[in-house]
TISE-596079 format. One line per field, with one value per atom (N, C-alpha, C): atom name; x negated, z negated, y; residue in three letters; residue number from 0. Coordinates in pm, 1 decimal, always signed. Each point is the difference from the previous one (the first is absolute). Layout:
N
site [CA | ...]
X [X | ...]
Z [Z | ...]
Y [Y | ...]
code [ala | ...]
pos [NUM | ...]
//
This chain:
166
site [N | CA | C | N | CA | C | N | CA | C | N | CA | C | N | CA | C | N | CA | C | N | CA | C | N | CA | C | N | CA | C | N | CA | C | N | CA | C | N | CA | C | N | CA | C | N | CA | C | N | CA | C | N | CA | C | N | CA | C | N | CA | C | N | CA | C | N | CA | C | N | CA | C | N | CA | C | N | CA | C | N | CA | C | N | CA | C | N | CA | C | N | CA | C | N | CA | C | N | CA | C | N | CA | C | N | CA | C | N | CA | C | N | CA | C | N | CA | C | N | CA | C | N | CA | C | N | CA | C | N | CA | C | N | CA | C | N | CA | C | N | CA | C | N | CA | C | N | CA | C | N | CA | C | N | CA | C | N | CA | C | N | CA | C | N | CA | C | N | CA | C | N | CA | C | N | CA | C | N | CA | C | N | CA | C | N | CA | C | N | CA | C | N | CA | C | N | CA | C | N | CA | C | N | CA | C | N | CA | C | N | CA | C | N | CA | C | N | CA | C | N | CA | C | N | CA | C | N | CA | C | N | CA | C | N | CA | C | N | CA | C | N | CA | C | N | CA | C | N | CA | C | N | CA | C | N | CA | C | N | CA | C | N | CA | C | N | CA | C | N | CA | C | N | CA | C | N | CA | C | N | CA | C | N | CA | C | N | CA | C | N | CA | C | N | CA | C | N | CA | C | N | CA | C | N | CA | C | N | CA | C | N | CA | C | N | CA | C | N | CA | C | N | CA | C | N | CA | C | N | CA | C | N | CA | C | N | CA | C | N | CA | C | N | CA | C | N | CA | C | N | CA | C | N | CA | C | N | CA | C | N | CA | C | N | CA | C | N | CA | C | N | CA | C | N | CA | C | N | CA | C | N | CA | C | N | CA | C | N | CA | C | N | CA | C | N | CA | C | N | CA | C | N | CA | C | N | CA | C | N | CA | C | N | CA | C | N | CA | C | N | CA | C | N | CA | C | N | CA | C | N | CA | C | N | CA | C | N | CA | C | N | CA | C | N | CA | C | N | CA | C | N | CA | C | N | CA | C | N | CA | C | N | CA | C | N | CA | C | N | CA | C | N | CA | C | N | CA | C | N | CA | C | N | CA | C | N | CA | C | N | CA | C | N | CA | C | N | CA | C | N | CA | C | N | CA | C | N | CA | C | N | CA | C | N | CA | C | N | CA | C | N | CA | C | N | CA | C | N | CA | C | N | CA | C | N | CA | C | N | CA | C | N | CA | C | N | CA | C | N | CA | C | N | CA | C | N | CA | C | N | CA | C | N | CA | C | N | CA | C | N | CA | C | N | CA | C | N | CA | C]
X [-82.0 | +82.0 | -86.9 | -119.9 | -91.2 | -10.2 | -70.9 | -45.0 | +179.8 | +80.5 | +105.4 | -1.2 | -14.6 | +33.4 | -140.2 | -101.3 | -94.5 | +26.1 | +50.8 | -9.0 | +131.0 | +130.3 | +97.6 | -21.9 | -145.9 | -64.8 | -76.3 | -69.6 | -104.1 | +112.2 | +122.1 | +56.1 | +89.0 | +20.8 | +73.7 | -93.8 | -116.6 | -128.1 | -31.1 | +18.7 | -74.9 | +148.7 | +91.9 | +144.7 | -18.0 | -42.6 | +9.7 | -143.3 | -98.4 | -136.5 | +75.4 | +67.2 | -2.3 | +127.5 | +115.9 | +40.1 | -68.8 | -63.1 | -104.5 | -54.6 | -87.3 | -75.0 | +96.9 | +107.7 | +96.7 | +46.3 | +15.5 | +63.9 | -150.3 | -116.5 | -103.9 | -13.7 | -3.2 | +20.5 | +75.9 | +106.6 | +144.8 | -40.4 | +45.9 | -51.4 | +71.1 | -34.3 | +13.6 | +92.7 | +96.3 | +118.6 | -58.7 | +32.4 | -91.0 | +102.0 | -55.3 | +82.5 | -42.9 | +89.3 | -85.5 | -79.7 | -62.7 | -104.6 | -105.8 | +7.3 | -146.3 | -32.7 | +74.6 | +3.0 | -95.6 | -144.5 | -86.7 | -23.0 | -29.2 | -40.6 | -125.2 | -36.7 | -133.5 | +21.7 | -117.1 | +52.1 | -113.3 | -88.0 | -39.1 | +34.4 | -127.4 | +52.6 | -95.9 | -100.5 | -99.8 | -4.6 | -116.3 | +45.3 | -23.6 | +133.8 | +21.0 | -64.1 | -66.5 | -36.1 | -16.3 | -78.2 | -1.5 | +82.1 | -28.7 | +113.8 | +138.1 | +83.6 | +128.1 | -36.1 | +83.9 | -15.5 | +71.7 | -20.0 | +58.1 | +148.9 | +55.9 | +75.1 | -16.8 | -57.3 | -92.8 | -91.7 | -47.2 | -121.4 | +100.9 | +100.7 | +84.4 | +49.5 | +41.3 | +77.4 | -122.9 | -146.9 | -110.2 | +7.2 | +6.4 | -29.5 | +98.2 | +138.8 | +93.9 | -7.0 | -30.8 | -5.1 | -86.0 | -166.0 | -80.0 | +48.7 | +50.5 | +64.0 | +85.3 | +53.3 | +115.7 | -91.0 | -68.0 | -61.9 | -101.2 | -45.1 | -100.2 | +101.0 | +126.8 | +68.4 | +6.3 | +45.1 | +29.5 | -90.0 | -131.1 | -124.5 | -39.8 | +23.9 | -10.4 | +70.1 | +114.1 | +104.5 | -44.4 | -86.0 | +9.6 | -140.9 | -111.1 | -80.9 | -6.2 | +146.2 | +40.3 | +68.7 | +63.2 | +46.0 | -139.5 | -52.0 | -168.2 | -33.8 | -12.3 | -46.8 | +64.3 | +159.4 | +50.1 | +19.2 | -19.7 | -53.9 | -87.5 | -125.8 | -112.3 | -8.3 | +81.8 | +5.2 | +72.9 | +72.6 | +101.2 | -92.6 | -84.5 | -120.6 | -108.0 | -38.1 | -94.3 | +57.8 | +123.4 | +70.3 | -6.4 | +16.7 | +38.8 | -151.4 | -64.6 | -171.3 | -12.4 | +16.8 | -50.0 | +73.2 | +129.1 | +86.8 | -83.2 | -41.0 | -89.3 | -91.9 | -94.6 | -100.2 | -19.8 | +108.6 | +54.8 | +33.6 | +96.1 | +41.9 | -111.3 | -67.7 | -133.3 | -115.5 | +37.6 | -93.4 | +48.2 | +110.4 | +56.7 | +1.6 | -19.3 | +59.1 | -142.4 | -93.0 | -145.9 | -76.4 | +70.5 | -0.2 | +80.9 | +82.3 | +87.1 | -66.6 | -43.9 | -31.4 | -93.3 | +92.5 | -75.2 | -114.6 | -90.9 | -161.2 | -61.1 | +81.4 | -2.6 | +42.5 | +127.4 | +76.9 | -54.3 | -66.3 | -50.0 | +105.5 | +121.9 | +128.2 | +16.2 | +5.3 | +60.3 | -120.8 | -117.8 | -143.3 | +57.1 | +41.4 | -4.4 | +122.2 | +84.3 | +140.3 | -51.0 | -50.6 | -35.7 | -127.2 | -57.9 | -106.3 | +115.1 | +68.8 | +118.4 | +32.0 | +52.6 | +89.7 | -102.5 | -143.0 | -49.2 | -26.4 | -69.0 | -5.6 | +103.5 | +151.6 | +65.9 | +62.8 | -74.3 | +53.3 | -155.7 | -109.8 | -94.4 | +16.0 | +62.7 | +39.5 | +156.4 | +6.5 | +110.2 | -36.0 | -102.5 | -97.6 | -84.3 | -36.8 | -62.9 | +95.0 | +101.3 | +88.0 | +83.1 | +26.8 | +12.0 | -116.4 | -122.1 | -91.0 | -45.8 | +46.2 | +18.8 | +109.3 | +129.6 | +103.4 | +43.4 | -77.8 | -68.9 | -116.3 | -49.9 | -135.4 | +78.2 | +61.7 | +91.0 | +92.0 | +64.4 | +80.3 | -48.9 | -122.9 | -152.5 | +14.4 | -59.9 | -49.5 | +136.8 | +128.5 | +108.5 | +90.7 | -74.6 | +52.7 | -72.7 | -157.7 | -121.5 | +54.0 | +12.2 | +56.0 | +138.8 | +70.6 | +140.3 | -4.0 | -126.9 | -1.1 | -88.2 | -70.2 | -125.0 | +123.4 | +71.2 | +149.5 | +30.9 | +87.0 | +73.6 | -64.2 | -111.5 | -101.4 | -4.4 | -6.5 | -34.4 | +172.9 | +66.4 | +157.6 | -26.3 | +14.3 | -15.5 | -59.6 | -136.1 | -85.7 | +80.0 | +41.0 | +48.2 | +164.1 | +101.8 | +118.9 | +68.7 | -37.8 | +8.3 | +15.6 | -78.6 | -7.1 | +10.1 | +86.1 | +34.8 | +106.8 | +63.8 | +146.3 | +74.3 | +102.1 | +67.5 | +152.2 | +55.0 | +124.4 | +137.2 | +48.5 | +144.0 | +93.5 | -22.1 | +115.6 | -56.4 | -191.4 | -42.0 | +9.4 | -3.2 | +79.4 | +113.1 | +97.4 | +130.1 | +55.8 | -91.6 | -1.6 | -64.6 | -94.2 | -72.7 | +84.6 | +26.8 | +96.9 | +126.3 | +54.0 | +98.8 | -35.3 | -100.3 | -96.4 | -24.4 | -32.1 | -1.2 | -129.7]
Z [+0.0 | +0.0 | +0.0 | -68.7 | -19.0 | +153.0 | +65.4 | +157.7 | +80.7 | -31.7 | +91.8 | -33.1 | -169.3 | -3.4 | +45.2 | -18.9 | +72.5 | +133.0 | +119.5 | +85.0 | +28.2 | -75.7 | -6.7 | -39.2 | -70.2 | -7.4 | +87.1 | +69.5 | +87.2 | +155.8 | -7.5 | +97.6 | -3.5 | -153.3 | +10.6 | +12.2 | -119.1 | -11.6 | +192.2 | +79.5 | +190.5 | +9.9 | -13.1 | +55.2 | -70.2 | -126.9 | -31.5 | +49.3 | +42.7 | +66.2 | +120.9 | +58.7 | +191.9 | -31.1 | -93.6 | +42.8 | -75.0 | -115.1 | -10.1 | +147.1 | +28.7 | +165.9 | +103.7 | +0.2 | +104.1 | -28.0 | -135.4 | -34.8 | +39.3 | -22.6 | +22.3 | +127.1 | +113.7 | +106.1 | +108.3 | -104.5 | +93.5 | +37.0 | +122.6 | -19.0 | -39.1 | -57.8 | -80.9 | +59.5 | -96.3 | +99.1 | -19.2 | +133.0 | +43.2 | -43.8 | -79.3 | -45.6 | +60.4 | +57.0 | +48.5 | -37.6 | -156.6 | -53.8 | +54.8 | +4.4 | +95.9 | +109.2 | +67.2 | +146.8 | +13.9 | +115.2 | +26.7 | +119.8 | +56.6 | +98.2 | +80.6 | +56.6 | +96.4 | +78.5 | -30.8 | +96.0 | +107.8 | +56.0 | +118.3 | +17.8 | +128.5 | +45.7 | +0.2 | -91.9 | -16.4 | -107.2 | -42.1 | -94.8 | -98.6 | -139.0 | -118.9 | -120.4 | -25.6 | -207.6 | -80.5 | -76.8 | -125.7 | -76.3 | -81.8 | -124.9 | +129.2 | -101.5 | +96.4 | -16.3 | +41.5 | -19.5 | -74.7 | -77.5 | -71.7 | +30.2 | -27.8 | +36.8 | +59.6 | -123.8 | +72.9 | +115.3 | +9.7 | +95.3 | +156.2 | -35.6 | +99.0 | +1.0 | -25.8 | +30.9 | +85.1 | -58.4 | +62.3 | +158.4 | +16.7 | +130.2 | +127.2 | -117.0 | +127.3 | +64.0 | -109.5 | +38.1 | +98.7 | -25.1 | +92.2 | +165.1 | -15.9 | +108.6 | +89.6 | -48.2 | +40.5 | +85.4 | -138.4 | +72.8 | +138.6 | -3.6 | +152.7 | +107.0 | -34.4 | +88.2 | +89.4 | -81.6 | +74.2 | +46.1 | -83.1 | +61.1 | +159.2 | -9.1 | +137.3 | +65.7 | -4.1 | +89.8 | +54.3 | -59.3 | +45.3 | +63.4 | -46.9 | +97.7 | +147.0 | -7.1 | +132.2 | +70.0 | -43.9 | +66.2 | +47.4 | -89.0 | +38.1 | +169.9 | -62.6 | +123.9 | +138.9 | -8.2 | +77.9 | +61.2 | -70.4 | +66.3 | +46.9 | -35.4 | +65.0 | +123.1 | +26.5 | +95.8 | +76.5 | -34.2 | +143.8 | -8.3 | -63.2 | +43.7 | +63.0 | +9.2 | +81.2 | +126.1 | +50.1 | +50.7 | +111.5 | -35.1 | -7.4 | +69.8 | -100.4 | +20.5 | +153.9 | +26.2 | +122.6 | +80.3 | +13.3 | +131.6 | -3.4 | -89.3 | +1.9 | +90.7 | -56.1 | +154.5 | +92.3 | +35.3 | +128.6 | +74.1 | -54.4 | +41.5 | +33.9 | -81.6 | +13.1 | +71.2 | +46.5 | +99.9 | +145.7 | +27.6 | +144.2 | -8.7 | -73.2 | +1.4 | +4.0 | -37.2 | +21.0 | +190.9 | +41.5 | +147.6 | +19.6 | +4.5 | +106.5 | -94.8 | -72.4 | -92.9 | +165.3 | -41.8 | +115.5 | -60.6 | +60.8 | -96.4 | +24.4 | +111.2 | +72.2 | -110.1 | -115.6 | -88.4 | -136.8 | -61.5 | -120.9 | -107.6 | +28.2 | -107.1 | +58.0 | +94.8 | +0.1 | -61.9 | -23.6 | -23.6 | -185.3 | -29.0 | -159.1 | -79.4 | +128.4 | -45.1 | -36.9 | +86.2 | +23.0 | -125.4 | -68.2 | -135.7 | -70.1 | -1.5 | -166.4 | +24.6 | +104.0 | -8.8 | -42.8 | +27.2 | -2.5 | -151.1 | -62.1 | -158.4 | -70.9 | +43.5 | -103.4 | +6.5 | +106.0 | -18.5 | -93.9 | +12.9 | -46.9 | -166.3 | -66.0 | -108.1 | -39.6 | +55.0 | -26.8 | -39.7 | +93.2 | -43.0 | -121.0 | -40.7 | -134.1 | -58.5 | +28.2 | -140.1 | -27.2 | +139.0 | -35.2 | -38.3 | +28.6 | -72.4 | -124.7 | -87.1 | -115.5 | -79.1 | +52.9 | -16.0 | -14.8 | +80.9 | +55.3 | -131.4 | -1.0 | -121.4 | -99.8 | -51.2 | -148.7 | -52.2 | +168.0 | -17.8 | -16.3 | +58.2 | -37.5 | -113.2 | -91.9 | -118.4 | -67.4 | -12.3 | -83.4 | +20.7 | +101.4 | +39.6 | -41.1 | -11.4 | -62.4 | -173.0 | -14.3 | -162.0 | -85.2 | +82.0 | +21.9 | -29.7 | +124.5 | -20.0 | -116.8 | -45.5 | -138.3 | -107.0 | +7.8 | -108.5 | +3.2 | +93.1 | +30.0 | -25.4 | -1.1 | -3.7 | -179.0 | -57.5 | -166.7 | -58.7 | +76.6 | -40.5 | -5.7 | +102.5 | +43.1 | -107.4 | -36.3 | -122.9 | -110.1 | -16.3 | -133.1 | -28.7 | +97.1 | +11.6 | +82.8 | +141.3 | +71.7 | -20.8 | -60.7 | -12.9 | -149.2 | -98.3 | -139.5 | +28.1 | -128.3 | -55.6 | -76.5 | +4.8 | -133.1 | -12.3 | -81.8 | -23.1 | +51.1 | +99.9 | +67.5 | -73.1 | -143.5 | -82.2 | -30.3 | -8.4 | +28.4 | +93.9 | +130.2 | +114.2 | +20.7 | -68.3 | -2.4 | -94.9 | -108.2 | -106.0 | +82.0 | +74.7 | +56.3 | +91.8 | +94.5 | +100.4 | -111.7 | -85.3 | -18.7 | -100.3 | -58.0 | -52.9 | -126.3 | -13.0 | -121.1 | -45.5]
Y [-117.6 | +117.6 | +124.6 | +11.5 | +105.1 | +21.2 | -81.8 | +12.5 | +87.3 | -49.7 | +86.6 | +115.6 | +45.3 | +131.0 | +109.1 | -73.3 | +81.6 | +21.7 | -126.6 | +14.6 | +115.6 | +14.8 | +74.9 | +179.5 | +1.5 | +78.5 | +102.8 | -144.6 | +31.9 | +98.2 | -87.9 | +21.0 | +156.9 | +17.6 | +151.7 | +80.9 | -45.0 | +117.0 | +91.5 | -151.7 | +30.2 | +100.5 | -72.5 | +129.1 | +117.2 | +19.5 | +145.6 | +42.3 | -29.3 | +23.6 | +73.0 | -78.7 | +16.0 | +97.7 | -0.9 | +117.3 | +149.8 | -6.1 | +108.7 | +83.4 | -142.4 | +10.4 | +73.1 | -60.2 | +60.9 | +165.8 | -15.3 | +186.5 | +91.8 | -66.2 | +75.3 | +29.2 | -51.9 | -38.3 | +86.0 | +16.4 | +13.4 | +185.1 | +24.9 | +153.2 | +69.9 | +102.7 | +118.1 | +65.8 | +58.6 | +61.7 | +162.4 | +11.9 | +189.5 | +78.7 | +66.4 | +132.1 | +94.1 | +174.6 | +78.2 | +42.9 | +24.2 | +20.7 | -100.2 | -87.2 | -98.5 | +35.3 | +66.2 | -6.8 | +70.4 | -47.0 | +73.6 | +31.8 | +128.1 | +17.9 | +63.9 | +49.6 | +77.6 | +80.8 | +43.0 | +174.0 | -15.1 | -99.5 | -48.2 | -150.2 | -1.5 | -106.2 | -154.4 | +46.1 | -86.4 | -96.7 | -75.9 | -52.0 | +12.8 | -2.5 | +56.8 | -70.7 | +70.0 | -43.8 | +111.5 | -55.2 | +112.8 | +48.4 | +59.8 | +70.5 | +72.0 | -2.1 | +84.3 | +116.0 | +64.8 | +174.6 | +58.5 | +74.2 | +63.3 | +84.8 | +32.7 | +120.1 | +88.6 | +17.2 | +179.2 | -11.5 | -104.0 | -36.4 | -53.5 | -15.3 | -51.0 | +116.4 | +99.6 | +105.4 | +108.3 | -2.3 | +69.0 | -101.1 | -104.6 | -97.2 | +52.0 | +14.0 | +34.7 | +115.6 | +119.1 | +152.4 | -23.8 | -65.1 | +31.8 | -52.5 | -136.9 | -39.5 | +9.2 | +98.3 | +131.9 | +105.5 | +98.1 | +78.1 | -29.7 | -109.5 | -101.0 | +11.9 | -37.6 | -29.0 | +116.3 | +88.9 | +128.7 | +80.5 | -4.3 | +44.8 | -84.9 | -74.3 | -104.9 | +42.6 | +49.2 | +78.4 | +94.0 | +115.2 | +122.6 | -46.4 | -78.6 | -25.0 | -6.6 | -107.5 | -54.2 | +123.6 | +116.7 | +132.5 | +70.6 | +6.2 | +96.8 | -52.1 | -192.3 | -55.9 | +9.0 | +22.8 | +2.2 | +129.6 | +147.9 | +103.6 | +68.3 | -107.1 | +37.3 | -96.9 | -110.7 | -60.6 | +98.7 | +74.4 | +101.2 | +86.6 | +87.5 | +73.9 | -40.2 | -91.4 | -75.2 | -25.0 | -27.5 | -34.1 | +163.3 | +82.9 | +93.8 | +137.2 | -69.7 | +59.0 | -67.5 | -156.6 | -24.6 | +41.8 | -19.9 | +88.6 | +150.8 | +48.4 | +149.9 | +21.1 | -117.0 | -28.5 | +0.3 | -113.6 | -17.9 | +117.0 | +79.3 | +146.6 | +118.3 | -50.2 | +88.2 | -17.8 | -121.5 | -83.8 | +24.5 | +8.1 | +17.9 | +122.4 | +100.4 | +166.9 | +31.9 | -71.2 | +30.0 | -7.3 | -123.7 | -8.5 | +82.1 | +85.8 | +69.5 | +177.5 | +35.9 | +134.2 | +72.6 | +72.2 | +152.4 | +48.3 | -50.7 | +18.6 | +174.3 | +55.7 | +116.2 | +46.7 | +31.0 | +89.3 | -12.7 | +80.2 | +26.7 | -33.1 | +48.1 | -4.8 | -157.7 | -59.5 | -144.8 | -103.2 | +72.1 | -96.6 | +13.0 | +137.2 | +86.7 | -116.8 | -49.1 | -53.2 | -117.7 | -70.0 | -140.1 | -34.2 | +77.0 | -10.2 | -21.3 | +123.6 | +11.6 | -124.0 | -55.0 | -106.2 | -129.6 | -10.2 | -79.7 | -11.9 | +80.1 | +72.2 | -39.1 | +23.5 | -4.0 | -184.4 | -77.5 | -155.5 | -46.3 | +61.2 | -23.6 | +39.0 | +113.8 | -1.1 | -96.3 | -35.2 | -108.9 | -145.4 | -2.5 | -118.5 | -10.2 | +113.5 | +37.5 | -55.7 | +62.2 | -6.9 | -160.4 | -54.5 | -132.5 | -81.6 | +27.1 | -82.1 | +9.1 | +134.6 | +35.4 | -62.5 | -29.1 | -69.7 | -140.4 | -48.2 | -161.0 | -32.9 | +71.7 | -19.0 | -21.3 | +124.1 | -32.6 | -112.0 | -30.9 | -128.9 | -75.2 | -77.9 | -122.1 | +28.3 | +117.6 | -31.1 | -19.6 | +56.0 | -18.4 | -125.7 | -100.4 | -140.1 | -54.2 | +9.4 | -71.5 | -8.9 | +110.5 | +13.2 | -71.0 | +5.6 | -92.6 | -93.5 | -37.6 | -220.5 | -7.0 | +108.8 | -54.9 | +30.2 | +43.4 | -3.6 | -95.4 | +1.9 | -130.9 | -192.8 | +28.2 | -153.7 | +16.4 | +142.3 | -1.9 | -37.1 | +24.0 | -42.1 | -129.5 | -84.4 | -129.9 | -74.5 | +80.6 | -89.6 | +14.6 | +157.1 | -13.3 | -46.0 | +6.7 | +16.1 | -173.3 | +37.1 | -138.8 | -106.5 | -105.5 | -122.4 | -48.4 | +141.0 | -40.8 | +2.6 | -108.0 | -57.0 | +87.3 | +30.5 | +85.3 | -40.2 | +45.2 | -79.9 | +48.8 | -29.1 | +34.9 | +100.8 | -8.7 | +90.6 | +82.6 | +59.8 | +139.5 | +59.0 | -71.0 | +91.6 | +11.8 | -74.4 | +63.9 | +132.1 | -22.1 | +110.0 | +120.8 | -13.1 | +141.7 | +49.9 | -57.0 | -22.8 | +120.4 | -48.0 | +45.9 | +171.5 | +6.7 | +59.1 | +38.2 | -116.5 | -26.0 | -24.7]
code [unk | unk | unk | unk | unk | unk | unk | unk | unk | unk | unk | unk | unk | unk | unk | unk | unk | unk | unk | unk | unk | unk | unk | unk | unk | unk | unk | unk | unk | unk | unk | unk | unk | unk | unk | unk | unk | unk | unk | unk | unk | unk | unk | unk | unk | unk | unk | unk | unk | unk | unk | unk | unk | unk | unk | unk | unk | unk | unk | unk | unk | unk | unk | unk | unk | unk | unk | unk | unk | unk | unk | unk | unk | unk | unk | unk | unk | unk | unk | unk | unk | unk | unk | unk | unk | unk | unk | unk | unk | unk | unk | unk | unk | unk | unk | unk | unk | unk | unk | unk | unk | unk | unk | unk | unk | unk | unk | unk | unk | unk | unk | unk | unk | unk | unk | unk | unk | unk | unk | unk | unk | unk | unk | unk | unk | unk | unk | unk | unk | unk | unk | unk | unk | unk | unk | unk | unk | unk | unk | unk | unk | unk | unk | unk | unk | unk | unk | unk | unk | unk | unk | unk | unk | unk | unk | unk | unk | unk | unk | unk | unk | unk | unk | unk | unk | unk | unk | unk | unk | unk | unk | unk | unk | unk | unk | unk | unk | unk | unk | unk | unk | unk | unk | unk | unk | unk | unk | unk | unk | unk | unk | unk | unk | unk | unk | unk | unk | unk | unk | unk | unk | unk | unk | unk | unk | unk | unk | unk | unk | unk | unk | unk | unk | unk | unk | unk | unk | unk | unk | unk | unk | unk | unk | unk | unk | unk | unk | unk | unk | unk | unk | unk | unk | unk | unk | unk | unk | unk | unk | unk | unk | unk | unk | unk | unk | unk | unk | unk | unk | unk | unk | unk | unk | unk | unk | unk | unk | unk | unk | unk | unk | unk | unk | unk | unk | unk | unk | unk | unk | unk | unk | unk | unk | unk | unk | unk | unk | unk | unk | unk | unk | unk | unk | unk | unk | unk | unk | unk | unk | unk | unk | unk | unk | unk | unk | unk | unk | unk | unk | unk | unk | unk | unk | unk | unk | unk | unk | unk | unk | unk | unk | unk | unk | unk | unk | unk | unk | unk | unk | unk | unk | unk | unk | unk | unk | unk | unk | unk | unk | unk | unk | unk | unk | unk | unk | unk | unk | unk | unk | unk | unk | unk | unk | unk | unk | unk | unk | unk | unk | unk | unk | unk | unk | unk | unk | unk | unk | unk | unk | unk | unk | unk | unk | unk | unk | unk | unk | unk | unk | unk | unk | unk | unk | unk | unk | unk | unk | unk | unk | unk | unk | unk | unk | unk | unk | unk | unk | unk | unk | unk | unk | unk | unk | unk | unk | unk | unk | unk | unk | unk | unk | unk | unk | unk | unk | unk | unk | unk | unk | unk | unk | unk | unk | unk | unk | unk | unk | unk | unk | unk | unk | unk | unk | unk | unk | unk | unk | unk | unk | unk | unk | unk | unk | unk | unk | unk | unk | unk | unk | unk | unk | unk | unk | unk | unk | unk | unk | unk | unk | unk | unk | unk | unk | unk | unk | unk | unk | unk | unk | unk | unk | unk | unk | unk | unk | unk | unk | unk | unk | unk | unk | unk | unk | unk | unk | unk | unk | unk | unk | unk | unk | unk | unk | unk | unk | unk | unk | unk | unk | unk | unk | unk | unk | unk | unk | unk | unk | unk]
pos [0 | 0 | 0 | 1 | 1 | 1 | 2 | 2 | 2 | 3 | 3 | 3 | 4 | 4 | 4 | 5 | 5 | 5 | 6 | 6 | 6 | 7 | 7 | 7 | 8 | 8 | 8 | 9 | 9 | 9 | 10 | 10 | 10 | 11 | 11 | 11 | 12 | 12 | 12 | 13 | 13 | 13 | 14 | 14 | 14 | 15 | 15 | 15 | 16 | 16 | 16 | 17 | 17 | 17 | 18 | 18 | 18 | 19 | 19 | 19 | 20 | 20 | 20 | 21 | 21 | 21 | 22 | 22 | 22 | 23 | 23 | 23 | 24 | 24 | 24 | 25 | 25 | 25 | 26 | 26 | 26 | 27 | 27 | 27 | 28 | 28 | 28 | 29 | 29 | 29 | 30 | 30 | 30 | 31 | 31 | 31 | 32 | 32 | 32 | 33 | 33 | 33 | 34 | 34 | 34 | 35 | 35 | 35 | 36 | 36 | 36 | 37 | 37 | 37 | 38 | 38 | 38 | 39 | 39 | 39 | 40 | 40 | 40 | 41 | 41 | 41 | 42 | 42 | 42 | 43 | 43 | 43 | 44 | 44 | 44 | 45 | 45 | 45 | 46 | 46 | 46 | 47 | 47 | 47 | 48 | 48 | 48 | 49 | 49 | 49 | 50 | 50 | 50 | 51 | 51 | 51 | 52 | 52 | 52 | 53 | 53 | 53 | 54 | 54 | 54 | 55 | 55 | 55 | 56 | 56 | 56 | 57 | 57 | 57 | 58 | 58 | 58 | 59 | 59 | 59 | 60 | 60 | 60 | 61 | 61 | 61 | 62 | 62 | 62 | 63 | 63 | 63 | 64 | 64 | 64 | 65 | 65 | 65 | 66 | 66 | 66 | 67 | 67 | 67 | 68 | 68 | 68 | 69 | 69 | 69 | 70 | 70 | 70 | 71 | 71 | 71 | 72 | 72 | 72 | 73 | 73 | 73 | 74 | 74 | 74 | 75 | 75 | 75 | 76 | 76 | 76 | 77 | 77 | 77 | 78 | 78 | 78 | 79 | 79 | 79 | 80 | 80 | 80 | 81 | 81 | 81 | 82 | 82 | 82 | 83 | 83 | 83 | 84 | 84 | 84 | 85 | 85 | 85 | 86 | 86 | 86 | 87 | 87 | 87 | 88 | 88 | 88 | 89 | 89 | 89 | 90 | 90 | 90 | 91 | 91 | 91 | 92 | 92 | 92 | 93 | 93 | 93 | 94 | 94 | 94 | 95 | 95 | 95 | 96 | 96 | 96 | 97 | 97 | 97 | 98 | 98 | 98 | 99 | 99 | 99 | 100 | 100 | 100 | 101 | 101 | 101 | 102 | 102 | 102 | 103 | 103 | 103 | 104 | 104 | 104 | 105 | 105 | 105 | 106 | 106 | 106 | 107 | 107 | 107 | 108 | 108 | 108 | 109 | 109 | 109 | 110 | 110 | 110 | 111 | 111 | 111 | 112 | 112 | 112 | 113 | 113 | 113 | 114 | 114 | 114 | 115 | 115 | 115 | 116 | 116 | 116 | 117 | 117 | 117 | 118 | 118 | 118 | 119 | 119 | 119 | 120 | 120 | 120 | 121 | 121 | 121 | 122 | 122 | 122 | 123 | 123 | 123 | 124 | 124 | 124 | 125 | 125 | 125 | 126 | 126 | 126 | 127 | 127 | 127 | 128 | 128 | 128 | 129 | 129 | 129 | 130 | 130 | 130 | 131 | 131 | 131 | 132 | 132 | 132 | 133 | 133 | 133 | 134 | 134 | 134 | 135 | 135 | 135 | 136 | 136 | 136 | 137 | 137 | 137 | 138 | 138 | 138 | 139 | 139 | 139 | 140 | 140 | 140 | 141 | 141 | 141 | 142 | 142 | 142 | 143 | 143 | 143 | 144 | 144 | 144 | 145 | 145 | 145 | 146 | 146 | 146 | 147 | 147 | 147 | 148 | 148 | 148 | 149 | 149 | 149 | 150 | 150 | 150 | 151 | 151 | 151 | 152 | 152 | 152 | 153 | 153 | 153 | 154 | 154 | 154 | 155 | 155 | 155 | 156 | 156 | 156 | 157 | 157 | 157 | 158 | 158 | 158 | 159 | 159 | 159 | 160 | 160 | 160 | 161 | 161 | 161 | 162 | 162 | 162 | 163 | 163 | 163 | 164 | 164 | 164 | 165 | 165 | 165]
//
């Protein structure tokens, strides 16, 4: 009789083992407080982020955004000035073959005109320069976001709290 009740033993002791095992096991029911998410697209570790540190990630990621915007306007109006400079040329290139080399006032016209596409060019290559360096500066932002912001975890219900502003 000893031998059954051990073995009657042995046999509840394994059922309350395996369902222990099983509740351990079983997954975790997600509350929105667990819920984690990323503010890139790489891959995530490290400590989460704070609040505050999540509320600094988004501002900055906001402000990129829109700084990237007006980049892309700069770029796109110095593309219609360039655009714009060469039809100049051109104009100034055929008006150069046909210029009455005989008329002092048509030689006087044909400088101004040449002068003032030549200060245009100054000034888009002054314009052009600034945009390099304020796009160069952008992406050295944007890459220090990435390290610091990007590829960390933070928790779904601090961005709903910021979000709402809190």
């Amino acid at each position: 009789m000893g031998a059954m009740i051990r073995a009657a033993l042995l046999v509840a002791a394994t059922l309350c083992a395996g369902a222990a095992l099983a509740q351990a096991q079983a997954p975790k029911m997600v509350t929105p407080a667990d819920r984690i998410g990323t503010l890139g697209t790489g891959k995530t570790g490290g400590k989460l982020l704070t609040r505050e540190e999540l509320r600094a990630c988004m501002a900055t990621q906001t402000r990129h955004k829109s700084e990237r915007e007006a980049l892309s306007q700069r770029e796109k109006a110095l593309d219609k000035q360039r655009a714009e400079i060469l039809a100049e040329g051109e104009a100034i290139t055929a008006a150069r073959d046909t210029l009455d080399r005989t008329s002092e006032e048509a030689i006087k016209g044909f400088n101004e005109r040449v002068l003032a596409r030549d200060a245009r060019i100054d000034d888009y290559n002054r314009r052009n320069a600034a945009l390099v360096a304020d796009a160069t500066a952008w992406q050295a932002a944007a890459n220090q976001w990435k390290t610091q912001c990007g590829d960390r975890r933070y928790r779904e219900d601090d961005e709903i709290a910021i979000q709402r502003g809190k």
